[in-house]
C-alpha positions as CSV (number, residue, x, y, z in Angstrom):
1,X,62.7,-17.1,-26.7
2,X,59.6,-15.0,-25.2
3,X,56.3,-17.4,-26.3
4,X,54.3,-16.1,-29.1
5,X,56.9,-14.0,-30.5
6,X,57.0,-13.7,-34.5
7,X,58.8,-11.7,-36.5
8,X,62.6,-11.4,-38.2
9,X,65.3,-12.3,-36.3
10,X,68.5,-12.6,-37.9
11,X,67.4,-11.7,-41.7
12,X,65.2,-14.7,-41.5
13,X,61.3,-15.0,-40.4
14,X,61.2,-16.7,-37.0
15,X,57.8,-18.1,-34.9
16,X,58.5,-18.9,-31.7
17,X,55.4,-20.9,-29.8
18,X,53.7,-21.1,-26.7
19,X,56.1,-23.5,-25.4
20,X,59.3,-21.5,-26.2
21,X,60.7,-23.2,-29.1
22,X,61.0,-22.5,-32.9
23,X,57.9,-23.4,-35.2
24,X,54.8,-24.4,-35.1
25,X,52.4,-25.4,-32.1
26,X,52.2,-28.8,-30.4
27,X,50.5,-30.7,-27.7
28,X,52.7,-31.3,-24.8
29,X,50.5,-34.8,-24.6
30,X,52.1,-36.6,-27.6
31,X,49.0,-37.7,-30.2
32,X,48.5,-41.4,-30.8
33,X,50.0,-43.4,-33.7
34,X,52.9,-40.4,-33.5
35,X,56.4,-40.5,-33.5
36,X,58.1,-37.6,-31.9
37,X,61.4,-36.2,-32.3
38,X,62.9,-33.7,-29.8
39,X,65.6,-31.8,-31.1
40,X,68.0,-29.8,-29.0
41,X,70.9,-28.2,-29.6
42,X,72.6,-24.1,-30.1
43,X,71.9,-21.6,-32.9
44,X,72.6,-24.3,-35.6
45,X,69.7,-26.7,-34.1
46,X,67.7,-23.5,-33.8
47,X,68.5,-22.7,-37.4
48,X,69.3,-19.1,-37.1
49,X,69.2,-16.8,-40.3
50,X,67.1,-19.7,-42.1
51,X,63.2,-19.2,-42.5
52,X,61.0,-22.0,-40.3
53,X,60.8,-24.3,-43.0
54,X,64.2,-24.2,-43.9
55,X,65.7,-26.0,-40.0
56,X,67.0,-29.0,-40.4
57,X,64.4,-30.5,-38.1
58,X,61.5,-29.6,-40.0
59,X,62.9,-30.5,-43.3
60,X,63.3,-33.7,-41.6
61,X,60.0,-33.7,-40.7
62,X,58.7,-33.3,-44.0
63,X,60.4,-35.7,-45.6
64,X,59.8,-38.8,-43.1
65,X,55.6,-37.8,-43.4
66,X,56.1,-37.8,-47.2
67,X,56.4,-42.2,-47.1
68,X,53.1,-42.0,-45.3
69,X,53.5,-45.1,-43.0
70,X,53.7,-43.2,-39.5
71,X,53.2,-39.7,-38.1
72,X,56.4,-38.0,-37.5
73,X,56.7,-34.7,-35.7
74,X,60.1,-32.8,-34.6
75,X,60.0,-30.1,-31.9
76,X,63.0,-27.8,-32.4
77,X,64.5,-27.1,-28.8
78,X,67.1,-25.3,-30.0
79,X,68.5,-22.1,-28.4
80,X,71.3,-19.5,-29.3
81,X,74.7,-19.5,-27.9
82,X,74.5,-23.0,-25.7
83,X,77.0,-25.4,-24.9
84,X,76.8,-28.7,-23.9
85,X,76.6,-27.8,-20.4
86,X,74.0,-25.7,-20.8
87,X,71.9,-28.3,-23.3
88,X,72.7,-31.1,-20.9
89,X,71.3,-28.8,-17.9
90,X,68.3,-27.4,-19.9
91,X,66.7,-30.9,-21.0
92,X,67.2,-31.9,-17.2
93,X,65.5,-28.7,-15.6
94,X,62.8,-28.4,-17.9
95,X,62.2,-32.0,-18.0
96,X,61.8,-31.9,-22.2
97,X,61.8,-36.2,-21.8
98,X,58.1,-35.4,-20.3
99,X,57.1,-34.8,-24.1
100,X,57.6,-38.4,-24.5
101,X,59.9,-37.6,-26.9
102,X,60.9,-41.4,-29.0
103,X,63.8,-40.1,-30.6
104,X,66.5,-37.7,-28.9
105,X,68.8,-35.7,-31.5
106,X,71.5,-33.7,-29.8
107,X,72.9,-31.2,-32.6
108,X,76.5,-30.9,-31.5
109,X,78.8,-27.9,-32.6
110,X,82.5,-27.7,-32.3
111,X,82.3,-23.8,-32.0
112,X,80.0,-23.1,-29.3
113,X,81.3,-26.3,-27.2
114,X,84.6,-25.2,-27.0
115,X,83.1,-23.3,-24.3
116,X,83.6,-20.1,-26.4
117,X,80.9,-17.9,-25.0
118,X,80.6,-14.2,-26.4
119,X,78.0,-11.6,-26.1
120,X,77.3,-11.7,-30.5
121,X,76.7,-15.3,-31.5
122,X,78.2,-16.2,-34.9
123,X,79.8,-19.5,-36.4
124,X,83.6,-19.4,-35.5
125,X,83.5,-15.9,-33.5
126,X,81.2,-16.9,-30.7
127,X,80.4,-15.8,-27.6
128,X,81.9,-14.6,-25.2
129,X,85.7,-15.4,-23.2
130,X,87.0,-18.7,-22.9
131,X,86.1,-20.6,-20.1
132,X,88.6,-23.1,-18.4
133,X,91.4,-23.5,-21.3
134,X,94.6,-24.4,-20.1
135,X,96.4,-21.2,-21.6
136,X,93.7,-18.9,-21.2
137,X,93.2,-17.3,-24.4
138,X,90.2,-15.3,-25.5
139,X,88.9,-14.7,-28.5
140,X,88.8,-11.3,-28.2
141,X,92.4,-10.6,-27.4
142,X,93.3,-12.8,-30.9
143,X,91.2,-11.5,-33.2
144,X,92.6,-7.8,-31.8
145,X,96.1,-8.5,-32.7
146,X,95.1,-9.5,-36.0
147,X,94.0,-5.9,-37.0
148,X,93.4,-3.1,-36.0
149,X,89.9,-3.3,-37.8
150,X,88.9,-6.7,-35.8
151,X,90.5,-4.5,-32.8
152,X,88.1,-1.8,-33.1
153,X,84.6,-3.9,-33.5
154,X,86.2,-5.9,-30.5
155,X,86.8,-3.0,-28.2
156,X,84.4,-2.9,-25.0
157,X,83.5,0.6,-26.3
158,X,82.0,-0.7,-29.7
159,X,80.0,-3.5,-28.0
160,X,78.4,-0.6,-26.0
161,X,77.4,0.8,-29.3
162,X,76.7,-2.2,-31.1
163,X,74.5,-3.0,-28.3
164,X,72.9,0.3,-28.8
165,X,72.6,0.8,-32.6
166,X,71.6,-1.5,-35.1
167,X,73.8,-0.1,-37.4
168,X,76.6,-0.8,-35.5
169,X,75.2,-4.5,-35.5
170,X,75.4,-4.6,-38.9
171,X,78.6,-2.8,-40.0
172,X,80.3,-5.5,-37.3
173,X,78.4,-8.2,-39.2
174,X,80.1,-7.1,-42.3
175,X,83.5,-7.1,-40.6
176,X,83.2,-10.1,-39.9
177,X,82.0,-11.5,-43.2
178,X,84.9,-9.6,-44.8
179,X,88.1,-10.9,-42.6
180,X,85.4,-14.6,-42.2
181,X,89.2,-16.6,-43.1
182,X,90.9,-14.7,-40.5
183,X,88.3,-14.8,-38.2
184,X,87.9,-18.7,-38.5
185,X,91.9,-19.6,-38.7
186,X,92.2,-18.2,-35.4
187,X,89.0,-20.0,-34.3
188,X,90.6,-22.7,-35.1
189,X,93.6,-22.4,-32.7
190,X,91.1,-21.2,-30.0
191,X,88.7,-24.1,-30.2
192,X,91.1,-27.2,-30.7
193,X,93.0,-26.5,-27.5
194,X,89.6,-26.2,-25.5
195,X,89.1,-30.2,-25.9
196,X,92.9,-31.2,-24.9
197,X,92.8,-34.0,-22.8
198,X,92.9,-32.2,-19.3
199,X,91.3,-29.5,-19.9
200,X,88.2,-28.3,-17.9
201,X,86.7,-27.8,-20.6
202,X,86.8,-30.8,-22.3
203,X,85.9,-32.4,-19.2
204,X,83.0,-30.5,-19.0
205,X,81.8,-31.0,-22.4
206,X,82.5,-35.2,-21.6
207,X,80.3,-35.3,-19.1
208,X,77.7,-33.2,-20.0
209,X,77.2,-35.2,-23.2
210,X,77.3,-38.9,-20.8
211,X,74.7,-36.7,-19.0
212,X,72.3,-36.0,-22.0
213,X,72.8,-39.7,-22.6
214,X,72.1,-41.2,-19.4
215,X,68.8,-39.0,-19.5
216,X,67.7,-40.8,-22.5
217,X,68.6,-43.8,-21.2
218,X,66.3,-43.2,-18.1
219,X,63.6,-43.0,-20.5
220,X,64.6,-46.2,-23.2
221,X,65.3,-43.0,-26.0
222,X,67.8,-43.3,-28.4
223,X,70.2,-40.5,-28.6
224,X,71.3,-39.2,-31.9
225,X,74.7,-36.9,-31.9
226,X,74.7,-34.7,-35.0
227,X,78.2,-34.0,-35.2
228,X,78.5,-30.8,-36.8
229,X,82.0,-29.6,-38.5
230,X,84.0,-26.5,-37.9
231,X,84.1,-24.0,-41.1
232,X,87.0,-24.5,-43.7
233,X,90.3,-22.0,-42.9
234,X,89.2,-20.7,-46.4
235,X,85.7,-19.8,-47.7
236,X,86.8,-21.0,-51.1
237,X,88.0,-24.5,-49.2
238,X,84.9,-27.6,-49.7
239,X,84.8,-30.2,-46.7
240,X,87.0,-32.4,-48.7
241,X,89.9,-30.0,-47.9
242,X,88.9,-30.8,-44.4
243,X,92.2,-30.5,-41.7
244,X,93.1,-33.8,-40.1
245,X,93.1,-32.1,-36.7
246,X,89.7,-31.4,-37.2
247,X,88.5,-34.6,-38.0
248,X,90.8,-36.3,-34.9
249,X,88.2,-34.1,-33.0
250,X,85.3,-36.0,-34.3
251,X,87.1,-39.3,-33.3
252,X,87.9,-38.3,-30.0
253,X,83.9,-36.9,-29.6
254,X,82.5,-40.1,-31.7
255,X,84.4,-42.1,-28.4
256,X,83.0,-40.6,-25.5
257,X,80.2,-43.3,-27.2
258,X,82.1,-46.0,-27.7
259,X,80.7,-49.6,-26.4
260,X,77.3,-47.9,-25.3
261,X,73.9,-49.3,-26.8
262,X,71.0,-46.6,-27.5
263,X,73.5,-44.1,-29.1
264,X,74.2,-42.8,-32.8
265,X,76.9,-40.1,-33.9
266,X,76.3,-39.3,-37.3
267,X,79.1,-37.1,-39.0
268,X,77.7,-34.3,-41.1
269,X,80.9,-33.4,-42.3
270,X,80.8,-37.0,-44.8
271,X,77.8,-35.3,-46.6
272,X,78.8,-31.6,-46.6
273,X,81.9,-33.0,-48.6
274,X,80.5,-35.4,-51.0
275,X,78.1,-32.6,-51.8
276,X,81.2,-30.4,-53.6
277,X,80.2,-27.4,-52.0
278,X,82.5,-24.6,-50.6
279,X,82.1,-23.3,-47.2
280,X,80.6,-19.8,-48.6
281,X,78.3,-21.9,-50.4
282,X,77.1,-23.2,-47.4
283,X,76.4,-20.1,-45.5
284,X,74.2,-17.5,-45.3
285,X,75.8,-14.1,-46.2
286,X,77.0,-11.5,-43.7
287,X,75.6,-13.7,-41.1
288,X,78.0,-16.7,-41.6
289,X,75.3,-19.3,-40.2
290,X,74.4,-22.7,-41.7
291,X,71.8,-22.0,-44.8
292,X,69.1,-23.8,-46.1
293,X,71.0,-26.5,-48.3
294,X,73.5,-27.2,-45.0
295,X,70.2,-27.4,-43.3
296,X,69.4,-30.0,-46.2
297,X,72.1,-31.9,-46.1
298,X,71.8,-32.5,-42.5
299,X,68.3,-33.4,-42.7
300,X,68.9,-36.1,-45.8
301,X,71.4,-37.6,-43.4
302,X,69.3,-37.7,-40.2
303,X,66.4,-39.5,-42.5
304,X,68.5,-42.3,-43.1
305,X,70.2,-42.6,-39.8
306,X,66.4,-42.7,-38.4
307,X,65.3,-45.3,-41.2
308,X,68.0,-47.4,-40.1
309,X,67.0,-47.0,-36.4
310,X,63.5,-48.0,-37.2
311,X,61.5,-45.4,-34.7
């Protein structure tokens, strides 16, 4: 996130300011009679292959200043590819509670905190090898013995040239967005045995999310979790087709919480499924991120988990 930087990043016109995050400028000193929102959170917070406007957090924005009673502001803190190690550790070293934030929302996604951490960012093929899972798979090696297509754009020779040539970007883009089911059943696999009870990395991701808590508890902020879901096995599939193993991860992240004052999790996956809508209907093409009606959805939920908080 160099400051100042604008231009198209992921199909989508991006403005980064002078502080480092998406959007618009902001005074570090918060402005009286305003209530600020910090946001932070991985490419989903960050709203990758969605215009400005189009983030959750600014839709959010807009829509608490249109009752008119208070000034409401969101900064978008949101970065590519973290975990919730890495969020826990960046609002900590960069002391972001210093913008006197009055409202924390942690955006939390089930992909990138299975501690999956690859060098091309995308919903359900993430980054990199995974960290600290009792058997030790990777991504990678999965995906590779599913065929011999997902083999080649895998190989450590095509991330050379991928990392080269944009063309090579793209044509691994549209592999993905072709064998997207395949890719995101053996996500699934992959990512539920990452938060096992025992695991490092579910211990990790535990603690780090107590630690972003106690942080906000330092400062008297409530703490809002976005829970985000996985993607449906099937494109086709809407969130009511949602798999129970799934959701028992939600109940066991929703209890890291349980009994402690100053903290909300608020379950997209309620909206995303009483809105109807398939899983490619949520997503942008090719790139397989959230679009702008996920981003919608989310927003219409945080308003009224807010309103009930009263900030």
């Amino acid at each position: 996130h160099t400051p100042g930087w604008s231009g198209y990043h992921a199909g989508a016109m991006t403005h980064i300011n002078s502080f480092g995050f998406r959007g618009k400028e902001f005074s570090t000193t918060k402005p009286s009679g305003t209530v600020r929102i910090l946001g932070i959170g991985d490419s989903f917070t960050l709203g990758m292959a969605v215009g400005d406007d189009d983030t959750y957090l600014a839709q959010l924005e807009e829509m608490l200043n249109r009752d008119g009673r208070a000034r409401y502001e969101t900064i978008n803190a949101g970065h590519q590819n973290m975990n919730t190690r890495q969020e826990y550790r960046y609002l900590k070293e960069r002391d972001l509670m210093s913008l006197s934030p009055d409202v924390v929302i942690l955006g939390f996604t089930m992909h990138n905190d299975a501690n999956l951490d690859r060098k091309k960012d995308q919903p359900g093929r993430n980054e990199g090898r995974v960290k600290g899972g009792r058997y030790g798979k990777t991504l990678e090696k999965e995906l590779s013995k599913a065929s011999p297509v997902l083999r080649l754009t895998n190989s450590k020779s095509y991330e050379s040239l991928s990392e080269s040539y944009r063309l090579a970007r793209i044509l691994r883009a549209g592999v993905d967005w072709i064998y997207q089911d395949t890719i995101t059943e053996i996500s699934y696999r992959v990512i539920l045995e990452q938060y096992e009870d025992g695991s490092r990395s579910w211990e990790t991701c535990r603690n780090s999310l107590l630690g972003i808590y106690d942080i906000c508890q330092k400062s008297n902020v409530p703490l809002i979790v976005a829970l985000f879901p996985i993607f449906n096995r099937r494109s086709d599939q809407t969130f009511n087709e949602y798999p129970p193993e799934a959701l028992e991860l939600h109940s066991k992240l929703k209890a890291v919480f349980a009994g402690k004052s100053g903290v909300a999790v608020v379950p997209i996956f309620d909206d995303l499924a009483a809105s109807g809508l398939t899983t490619s209907e949520l997503r942008v093409p090719i790139d397989g991120h959230p679009n702008r009606l996920w981003h919608e959805i989310t927003a219409k939920r945080l308003y009224s988990s807010l309103k009930d908080l009263g900030p």
